[in-house]
PyMOL Python script that loads the backbone (N, CA, C, O; Angstrom):
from pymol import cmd

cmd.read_pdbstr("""\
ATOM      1  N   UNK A   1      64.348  -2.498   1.334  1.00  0.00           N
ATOM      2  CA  UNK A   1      65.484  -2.519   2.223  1.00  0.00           C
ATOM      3  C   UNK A   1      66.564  -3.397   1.604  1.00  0.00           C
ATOM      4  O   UNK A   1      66.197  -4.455   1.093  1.00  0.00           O
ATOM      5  N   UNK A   2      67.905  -3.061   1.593  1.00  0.00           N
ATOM      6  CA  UNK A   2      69.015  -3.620   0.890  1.00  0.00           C
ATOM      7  C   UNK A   2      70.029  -3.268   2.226  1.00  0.00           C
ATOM      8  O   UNK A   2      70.513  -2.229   2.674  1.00  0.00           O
ATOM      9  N   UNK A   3      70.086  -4.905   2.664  1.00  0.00           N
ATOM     10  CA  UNK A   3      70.731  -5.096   3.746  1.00  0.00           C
ATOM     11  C   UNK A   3      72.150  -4.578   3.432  1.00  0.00           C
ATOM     12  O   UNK A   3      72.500  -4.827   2.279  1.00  0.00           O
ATOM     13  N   UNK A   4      73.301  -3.731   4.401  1.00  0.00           N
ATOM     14  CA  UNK A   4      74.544  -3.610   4.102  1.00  0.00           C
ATOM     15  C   UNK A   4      74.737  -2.876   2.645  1.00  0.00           C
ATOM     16  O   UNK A   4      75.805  -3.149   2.096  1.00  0.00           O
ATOM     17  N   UNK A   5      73.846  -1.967   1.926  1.00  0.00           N
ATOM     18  CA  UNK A   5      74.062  -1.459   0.866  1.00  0.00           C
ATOM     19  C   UNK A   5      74.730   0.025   0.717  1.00  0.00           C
ATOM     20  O   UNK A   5      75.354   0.489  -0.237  1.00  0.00           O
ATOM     21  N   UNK A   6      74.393   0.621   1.985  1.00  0.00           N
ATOM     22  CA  UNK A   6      75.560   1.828   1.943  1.00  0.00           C
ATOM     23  C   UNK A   6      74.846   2.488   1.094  1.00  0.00           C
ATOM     24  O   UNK A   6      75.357   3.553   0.750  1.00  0.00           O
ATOM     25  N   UNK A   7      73.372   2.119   0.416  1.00  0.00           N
ATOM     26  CA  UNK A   7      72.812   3.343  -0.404  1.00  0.00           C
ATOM     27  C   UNK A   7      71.989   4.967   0.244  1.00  0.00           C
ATOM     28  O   UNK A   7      70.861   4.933   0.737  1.00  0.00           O
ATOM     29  N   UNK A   8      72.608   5.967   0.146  1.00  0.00           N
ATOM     30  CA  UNK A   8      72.099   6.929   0.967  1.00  0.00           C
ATOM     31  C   UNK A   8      72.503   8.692  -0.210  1.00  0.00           C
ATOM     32  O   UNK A   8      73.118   8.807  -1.270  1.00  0.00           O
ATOM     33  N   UNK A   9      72.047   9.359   0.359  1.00  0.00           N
ATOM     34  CA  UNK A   9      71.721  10.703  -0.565  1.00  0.00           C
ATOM     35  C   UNK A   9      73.439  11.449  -0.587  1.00  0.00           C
ATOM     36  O   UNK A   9      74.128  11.553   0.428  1.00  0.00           O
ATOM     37  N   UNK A  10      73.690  11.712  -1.397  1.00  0.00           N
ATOM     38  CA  UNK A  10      75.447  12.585  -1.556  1.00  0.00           C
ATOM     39  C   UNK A  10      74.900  13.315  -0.649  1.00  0.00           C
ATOM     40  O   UNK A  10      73.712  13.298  -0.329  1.00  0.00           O
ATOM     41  N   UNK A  11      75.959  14.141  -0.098  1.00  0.00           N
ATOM     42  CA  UNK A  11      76.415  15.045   0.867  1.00  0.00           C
ATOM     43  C   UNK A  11      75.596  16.713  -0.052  1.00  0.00           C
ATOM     44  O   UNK A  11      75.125  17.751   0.413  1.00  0.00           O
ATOM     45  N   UNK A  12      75.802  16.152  -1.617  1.00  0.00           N
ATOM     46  CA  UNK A  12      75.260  17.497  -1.721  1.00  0.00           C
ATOM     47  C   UNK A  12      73.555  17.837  -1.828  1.00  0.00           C
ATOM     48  O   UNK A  12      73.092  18.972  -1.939  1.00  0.00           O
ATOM     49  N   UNK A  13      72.807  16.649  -1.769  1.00  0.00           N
ATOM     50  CA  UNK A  13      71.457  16.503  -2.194  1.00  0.00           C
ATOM     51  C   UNK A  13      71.238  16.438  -0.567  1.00  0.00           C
ATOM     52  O   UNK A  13      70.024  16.576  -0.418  1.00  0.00           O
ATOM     53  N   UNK A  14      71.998  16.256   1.014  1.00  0.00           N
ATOM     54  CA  UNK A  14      71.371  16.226   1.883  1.00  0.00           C
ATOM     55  C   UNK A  14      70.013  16.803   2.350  1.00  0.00           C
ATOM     56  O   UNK A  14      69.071  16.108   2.732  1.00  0.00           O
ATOM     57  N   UNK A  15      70.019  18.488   2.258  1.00  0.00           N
ATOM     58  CA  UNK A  15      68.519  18.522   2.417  1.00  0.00           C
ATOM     59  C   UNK A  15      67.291  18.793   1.976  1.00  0.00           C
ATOM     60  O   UNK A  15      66.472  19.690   2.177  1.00  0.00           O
ATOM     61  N   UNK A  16      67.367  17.284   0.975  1.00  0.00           N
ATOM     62  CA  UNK A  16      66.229  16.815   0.412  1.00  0.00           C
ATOM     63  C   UNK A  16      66.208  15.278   1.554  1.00  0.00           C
ATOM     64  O   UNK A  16      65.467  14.328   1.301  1.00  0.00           O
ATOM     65  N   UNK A  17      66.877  15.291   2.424  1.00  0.00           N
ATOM     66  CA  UNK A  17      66.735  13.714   2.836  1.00  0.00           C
ATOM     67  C   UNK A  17      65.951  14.310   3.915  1.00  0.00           C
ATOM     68  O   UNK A  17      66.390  15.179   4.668  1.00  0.00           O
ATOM     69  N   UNK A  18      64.590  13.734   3.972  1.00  0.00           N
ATOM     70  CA  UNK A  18      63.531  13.514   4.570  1.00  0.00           C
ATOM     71  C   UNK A  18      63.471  12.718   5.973  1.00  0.00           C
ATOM     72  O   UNK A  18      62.537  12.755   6.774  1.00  0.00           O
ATOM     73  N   UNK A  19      64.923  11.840   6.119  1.00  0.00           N
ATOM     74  CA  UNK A  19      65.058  11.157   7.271  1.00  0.00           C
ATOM     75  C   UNK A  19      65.533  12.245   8.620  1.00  0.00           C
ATOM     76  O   UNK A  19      65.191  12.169   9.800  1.00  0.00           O
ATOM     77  N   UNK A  20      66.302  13.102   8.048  1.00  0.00           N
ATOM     78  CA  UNK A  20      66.974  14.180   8.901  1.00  0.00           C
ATOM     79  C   UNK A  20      65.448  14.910   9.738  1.00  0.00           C
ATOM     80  O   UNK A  20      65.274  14.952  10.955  1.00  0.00           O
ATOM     81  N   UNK A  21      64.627  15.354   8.816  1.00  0.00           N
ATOM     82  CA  UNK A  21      63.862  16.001   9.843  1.00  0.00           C
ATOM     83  C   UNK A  21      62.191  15.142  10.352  1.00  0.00           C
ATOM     84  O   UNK A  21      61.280  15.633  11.019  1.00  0.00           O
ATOM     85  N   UNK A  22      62.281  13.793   9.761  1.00  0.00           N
ATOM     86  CA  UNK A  22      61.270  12.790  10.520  1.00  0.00           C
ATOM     87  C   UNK A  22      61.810  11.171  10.449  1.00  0.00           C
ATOM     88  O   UNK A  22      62.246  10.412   9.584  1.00  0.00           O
ATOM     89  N   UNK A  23      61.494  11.124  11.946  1.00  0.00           N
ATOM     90  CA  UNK A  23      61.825   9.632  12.324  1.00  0.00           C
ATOM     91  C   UNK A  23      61.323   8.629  11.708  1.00  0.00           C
ATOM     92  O   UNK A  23      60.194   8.353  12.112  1.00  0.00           O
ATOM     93  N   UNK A  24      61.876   7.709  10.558  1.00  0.00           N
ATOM     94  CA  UNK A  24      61.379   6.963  10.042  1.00  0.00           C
ATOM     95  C   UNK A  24      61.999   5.499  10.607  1.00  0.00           C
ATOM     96  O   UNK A  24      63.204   5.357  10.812  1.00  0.00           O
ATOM     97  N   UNK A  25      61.123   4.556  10.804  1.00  0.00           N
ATOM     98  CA  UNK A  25      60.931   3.452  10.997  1.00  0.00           C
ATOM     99  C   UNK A  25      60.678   2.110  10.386  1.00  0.00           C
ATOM    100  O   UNK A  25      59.594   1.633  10.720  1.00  0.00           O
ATOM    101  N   UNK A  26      61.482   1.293   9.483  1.00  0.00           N
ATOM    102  CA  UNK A  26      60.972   0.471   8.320  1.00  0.00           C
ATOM    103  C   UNK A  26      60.671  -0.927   9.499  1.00  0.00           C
ATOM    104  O   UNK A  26      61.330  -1.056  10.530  1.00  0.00           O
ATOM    105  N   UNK A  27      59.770  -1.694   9.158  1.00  0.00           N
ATOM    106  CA  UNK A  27      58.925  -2.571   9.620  1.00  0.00           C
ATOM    107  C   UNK A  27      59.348  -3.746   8.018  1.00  0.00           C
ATOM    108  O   UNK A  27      58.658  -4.000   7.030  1.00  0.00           O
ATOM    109  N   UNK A  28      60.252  -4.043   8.269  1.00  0.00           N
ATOM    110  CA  UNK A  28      60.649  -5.521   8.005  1.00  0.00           C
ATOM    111  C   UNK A  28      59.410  -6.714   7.787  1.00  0.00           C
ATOM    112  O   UNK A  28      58.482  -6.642   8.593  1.00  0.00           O
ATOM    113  N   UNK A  29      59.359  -7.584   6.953  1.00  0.00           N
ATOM    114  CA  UNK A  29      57.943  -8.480   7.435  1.00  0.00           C
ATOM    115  C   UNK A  29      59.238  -9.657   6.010  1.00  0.00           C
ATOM    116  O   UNK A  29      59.741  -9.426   4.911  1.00  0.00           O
ATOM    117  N   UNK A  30      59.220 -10.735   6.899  1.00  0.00           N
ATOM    118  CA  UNK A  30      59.890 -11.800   5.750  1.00  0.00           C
ATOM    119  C   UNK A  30      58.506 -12.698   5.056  1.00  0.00           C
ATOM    120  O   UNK A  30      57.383 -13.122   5.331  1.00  0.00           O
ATOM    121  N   UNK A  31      59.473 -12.625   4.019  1.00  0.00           N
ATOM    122  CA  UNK A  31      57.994 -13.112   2.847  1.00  0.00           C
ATOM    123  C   UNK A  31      57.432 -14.255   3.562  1.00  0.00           C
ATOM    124  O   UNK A  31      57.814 -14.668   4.657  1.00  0.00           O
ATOM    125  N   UNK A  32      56.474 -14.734   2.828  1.00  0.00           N
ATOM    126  CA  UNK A  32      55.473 -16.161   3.628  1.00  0.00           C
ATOM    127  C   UNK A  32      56.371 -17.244   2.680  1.00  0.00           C
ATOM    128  O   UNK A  32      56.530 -17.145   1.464  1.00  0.00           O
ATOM    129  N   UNK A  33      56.842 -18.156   3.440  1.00  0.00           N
ATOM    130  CA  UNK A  33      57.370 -19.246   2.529  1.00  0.00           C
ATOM    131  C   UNK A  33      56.292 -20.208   1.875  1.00  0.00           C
ATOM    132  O   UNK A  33      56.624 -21.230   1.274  1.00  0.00           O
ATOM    133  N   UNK A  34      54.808 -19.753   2.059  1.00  0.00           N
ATOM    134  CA  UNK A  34      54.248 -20.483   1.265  1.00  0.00           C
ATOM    135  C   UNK A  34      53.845 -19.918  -0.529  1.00  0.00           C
ATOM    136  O   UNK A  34      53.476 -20.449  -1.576  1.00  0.00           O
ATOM    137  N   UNK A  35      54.125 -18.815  -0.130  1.00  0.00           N
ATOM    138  CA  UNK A  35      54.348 -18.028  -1.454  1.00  0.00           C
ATOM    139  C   UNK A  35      54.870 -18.038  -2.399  1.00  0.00           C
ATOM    140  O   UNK A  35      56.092 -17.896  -2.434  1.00  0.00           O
ATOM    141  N   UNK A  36      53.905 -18.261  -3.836  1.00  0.00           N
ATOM    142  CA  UNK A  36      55.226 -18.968  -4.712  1.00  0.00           C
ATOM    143  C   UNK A  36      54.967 -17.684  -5.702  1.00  0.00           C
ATOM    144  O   UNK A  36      54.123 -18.075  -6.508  1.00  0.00           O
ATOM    145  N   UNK A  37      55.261 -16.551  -5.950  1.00  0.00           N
ATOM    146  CA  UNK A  37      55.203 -15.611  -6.601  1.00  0.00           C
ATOM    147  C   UNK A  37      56.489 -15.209  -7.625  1.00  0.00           C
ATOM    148  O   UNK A  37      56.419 -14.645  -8.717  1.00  0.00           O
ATOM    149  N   UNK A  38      57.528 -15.625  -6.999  1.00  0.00           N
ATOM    150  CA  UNK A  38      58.854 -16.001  -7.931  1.00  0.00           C
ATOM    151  C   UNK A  38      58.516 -16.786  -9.044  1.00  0.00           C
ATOM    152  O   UNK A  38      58.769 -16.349 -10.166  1.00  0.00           O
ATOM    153  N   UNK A  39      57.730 -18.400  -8.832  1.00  0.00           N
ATOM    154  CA  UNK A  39      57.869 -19.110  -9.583  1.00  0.00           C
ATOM    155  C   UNK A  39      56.515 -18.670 -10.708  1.00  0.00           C
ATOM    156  O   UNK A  39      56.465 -18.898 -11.916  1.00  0.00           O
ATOM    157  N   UNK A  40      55.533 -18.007  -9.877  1.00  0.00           N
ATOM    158  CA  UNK A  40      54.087 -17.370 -11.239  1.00  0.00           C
ATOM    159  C   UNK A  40      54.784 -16.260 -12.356  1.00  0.00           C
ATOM    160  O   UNK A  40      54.681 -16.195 -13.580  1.00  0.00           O
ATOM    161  N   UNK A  41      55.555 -15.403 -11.346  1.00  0.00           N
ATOM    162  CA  UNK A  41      56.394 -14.448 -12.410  1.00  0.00           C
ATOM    163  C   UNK A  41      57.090 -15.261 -13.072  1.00  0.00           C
ATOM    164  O   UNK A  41      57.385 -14.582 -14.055  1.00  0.00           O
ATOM    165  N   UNK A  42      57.622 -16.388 -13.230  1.00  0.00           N
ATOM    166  CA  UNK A  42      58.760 -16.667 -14.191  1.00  0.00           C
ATOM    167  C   UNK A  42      57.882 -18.017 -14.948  1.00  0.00           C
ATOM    168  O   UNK A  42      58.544 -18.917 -15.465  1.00  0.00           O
ATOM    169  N   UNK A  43      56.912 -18.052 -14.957  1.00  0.00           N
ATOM    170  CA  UNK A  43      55.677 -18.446 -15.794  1.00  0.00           C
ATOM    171  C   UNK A  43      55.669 -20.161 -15.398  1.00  0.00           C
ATOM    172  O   UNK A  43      55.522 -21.010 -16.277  1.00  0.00           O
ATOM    173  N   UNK A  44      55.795 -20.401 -14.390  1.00  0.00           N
ATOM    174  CA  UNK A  44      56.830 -21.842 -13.811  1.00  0.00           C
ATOM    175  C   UNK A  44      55.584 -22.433 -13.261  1.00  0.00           C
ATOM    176  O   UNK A  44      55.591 -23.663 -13.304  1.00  0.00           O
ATOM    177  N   UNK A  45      54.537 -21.906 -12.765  1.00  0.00           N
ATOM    178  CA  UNK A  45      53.360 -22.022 -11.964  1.00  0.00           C
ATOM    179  C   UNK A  45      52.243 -21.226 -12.452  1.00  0.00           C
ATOM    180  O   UNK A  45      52.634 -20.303 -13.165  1.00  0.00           O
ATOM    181  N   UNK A  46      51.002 -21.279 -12.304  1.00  0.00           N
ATOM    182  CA  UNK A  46      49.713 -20.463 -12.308  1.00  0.00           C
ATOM    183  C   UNK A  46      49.299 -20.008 -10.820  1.00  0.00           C
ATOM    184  O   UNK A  46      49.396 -20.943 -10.026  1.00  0.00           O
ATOM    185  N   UNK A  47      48.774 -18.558 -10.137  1.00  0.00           N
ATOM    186  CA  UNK A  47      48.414 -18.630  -9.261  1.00  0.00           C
ATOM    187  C   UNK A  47      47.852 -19.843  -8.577  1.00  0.00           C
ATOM    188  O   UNK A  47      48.438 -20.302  -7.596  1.00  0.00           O
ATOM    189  N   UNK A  48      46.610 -20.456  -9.095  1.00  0.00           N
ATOM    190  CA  UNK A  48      45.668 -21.610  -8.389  1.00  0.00           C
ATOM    191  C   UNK A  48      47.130 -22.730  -8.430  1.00  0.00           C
ATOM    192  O   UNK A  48      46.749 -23.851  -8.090  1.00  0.00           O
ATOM    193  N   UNK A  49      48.271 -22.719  -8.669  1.00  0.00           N
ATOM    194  CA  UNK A  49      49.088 -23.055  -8.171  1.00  0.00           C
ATOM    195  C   UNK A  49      49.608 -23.329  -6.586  1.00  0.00           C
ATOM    196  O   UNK A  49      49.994 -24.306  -5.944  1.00  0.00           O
ATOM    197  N   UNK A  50      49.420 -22.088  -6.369  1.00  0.00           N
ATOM    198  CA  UNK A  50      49.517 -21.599  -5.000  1.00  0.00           C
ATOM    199  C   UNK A  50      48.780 -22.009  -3.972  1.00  0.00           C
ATOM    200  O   UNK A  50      47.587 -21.984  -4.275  1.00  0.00           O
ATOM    201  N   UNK A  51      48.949 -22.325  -3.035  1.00  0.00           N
ATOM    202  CA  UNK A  51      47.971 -23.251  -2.016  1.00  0.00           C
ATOM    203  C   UNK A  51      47.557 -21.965  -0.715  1.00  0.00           C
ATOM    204  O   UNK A  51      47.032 -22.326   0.338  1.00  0.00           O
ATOM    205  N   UNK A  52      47.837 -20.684  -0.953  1.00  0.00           N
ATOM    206  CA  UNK A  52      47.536 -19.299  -0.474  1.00  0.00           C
ATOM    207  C   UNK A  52      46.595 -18.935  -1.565  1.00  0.00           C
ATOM    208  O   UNK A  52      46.104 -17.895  -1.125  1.00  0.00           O
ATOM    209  N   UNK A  53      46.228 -19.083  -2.336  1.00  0.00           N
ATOM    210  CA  UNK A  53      45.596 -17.934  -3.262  1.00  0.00           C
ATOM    211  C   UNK A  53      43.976 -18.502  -3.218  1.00  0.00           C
ATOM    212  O   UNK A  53      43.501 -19.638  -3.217  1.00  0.00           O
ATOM    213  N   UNK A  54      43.494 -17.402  -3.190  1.00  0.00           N
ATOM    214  CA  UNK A  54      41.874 -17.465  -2.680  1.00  0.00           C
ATOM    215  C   UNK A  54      41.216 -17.761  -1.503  1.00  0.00           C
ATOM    216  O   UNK A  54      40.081 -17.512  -1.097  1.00  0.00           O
ATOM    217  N   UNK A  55      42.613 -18.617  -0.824  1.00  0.00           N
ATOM    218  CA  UNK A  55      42.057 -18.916   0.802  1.00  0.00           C
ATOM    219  C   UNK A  55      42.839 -17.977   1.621  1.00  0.00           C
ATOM    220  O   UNK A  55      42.059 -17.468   2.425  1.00  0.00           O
ATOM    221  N   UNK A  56      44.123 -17.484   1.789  1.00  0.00           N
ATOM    222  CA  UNK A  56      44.350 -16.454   2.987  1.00  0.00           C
ATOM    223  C   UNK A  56      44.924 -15.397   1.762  1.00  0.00           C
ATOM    224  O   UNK A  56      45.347 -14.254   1.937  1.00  0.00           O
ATOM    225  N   UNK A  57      44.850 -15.854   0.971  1.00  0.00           N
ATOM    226  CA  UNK A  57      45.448 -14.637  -0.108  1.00  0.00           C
ATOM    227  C   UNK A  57      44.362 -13.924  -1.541  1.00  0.00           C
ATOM    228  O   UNK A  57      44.079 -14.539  -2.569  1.00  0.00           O
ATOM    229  N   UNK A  58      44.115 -13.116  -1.340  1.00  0.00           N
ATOM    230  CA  UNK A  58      42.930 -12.474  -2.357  1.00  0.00           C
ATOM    231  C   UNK A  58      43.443 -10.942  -2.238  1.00  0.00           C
ATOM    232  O   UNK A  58      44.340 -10.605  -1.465  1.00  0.00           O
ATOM    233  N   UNK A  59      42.626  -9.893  -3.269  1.00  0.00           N
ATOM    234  CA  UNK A  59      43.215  -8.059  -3.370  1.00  0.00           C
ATOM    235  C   UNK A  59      42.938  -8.157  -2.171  1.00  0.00           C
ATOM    236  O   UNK A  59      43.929  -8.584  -1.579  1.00  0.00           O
ATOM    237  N   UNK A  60      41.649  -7.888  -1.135  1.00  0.00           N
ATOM    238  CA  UNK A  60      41.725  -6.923   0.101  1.00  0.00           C
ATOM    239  C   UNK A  60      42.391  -7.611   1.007  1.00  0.00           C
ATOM    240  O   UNK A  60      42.116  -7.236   2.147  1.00  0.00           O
ATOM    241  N   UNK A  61      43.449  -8.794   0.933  1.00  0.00           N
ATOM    242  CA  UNK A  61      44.611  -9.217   2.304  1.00  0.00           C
ATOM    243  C   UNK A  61      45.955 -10.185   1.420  1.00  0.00           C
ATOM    244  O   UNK A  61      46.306 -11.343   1.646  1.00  0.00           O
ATOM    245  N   UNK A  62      46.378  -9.413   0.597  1.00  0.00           N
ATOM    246  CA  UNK A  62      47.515  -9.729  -0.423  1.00  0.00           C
ATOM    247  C   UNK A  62      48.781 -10.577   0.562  1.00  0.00           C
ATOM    248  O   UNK A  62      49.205  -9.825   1.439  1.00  0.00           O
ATOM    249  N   UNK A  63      49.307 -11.687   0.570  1.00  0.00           N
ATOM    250  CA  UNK A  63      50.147 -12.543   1.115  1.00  0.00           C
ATOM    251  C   UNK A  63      51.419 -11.914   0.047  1.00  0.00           C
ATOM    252  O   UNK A  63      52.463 -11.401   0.450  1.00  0.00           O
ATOM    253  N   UNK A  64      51.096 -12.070  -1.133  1.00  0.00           N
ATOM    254  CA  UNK A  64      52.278 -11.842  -1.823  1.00  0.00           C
ATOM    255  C   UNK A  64      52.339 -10.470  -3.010  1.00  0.00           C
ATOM    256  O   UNK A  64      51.331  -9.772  -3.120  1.00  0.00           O
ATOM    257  N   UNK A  65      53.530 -10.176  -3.824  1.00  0.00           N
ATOM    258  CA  UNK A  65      53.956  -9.259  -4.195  1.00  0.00           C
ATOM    259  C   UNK A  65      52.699  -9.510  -5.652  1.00  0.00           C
ATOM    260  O   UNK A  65      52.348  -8.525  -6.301  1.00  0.00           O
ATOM    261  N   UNK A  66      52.304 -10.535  -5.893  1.00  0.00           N
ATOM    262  CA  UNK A  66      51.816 -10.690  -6.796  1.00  0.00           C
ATOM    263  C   UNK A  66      50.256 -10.243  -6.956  1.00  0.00           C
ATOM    264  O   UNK A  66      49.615 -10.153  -8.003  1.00  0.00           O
ATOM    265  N   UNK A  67      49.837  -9.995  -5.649  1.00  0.00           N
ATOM    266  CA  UNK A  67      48.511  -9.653  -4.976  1.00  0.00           C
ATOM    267  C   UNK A  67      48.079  -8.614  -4.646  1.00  0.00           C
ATOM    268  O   UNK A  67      46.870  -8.397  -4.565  1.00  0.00           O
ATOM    269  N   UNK A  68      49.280  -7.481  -4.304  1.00  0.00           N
ATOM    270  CA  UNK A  68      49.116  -6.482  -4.182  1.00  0.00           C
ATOM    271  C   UNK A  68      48.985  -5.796  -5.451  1.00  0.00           C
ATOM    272  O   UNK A  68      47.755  -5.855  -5.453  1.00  0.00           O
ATOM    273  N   UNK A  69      49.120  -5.491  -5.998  1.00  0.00           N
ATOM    274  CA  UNK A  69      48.801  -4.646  -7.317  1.00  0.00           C
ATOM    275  C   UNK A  69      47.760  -4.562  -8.225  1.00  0.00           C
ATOM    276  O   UNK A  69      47.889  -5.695  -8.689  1.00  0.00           O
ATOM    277  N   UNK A  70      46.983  -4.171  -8.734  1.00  0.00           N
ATOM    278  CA  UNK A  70      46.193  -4.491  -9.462  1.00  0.00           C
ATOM    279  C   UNK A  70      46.740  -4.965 -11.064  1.00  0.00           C
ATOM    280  O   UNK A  70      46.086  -5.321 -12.044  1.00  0.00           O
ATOM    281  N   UNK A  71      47.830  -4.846 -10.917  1.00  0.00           N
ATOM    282  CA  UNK A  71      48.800  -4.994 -11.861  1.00  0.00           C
ATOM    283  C   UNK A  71      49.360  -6.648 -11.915  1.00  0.00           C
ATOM    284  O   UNK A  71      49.977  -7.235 -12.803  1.00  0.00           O
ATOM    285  N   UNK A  72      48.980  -7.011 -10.880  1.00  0.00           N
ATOM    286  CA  UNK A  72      49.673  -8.622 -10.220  1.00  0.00           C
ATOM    287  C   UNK A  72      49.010  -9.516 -11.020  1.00  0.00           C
ATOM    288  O   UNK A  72      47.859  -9.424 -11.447  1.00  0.00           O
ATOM    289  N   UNK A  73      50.134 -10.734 -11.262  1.00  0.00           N
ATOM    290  CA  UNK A  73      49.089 -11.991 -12.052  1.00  0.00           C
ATOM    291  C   UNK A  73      48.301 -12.524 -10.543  1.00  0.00           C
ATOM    292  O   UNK A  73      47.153 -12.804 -10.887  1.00  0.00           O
ATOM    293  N   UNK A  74      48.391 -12.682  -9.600  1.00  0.00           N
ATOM    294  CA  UNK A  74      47.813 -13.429  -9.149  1.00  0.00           C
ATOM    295  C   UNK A  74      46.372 -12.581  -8.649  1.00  0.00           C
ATOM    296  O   UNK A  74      45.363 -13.149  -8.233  1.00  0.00           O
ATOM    297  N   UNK A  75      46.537 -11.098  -8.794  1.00  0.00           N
ATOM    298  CA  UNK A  75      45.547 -10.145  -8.801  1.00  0.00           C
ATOM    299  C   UNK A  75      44.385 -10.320  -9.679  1.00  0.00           C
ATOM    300  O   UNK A  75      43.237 -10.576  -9.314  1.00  0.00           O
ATOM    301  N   UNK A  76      44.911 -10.114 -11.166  1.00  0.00           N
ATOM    302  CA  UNK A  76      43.959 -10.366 -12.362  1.00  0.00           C
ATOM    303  C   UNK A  76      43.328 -11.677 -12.713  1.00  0.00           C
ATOM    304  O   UNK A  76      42.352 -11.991 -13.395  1.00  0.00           O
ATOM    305  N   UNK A  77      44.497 -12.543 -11.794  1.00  0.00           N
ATOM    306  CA  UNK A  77      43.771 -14.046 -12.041  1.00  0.00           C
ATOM    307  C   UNK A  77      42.651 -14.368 -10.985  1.00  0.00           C
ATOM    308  O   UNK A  77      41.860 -15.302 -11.124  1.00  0.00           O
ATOM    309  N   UNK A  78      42.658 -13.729 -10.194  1.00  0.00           N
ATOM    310  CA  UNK A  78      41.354 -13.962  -9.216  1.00  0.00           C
ATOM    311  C   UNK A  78      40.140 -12.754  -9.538  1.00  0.00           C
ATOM    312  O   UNK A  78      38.976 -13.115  -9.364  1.00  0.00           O
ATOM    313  N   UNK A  79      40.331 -11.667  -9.892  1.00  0.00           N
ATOM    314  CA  UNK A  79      38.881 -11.075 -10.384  1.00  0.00           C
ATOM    315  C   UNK A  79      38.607 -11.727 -11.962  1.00  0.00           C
ATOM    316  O   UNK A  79      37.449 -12.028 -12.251  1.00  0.00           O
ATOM    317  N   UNK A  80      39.733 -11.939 -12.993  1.00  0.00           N
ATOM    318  CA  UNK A  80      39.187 -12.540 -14.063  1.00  0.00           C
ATOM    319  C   UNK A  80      39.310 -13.919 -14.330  1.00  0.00           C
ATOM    320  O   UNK A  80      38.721 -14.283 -15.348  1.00  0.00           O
ATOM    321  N   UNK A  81      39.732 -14.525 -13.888  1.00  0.00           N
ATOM    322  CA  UNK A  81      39.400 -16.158 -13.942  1.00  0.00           C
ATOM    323  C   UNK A  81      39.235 -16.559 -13.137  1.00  0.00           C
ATOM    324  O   UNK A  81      38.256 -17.277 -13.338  1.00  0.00           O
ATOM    325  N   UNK A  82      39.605 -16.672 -11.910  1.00  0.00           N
ATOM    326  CA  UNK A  82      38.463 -17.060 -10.828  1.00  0.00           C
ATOM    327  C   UNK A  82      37.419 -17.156 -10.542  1.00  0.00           C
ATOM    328  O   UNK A  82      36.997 -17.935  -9.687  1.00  0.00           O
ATOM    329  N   UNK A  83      36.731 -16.343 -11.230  1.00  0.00           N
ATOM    330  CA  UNK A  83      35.439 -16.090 -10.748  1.00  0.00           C
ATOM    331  C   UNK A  83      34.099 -15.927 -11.949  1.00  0.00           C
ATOM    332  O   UNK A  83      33.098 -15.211 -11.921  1.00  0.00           O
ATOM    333  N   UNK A  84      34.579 -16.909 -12.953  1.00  0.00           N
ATOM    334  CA  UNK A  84      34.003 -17.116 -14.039  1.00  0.00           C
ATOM    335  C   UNK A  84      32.561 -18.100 -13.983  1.00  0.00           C
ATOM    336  O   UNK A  84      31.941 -18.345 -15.018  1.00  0.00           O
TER     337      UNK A  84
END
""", "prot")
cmd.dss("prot")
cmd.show_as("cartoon", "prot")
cmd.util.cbc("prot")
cmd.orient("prot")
């Protein structure tokens, strides 16, 4: 979601827009401010950094962007170094 962005489909691609014929609903959720996933991506921190990671944050209940993916450092750092 990109607040005030005015981004939407030209007039000539309209019906391909998927909103026209189902009601879609985006569900907003503001990040956890205990989440430091900015600062692991920019190599500033290590997950076990994080005072979420392993206790309300692990893959099956991801707090942050970094958790969800299997792709995530804070993903790979808890099945492969965590748990060594």
């Amino acid at each position: 979601m990109i607040p005030s962005s005015g981004l939407m489909l030209n007039k000539v691609f309209e019906r391909f827009n998927v909103e026209i014929d189902l009601p879609l609903t985006i569900n907003i959720q503001e990040d956890n401010k205990l989440c430091i996933c900015g600062e692991i991506l920019r190599g500033l921190k290590t997950p076990v950094d994080c005072r979420l990671f392993a206790d309300s944050c692990f893959p099956e209940n991801p707090v942050g962007a970094c958790m969800v993916s299997n792709e995530g450092s804070c993903n790979n750092w808890y099945k492969y170094r965590f748990h060594e």
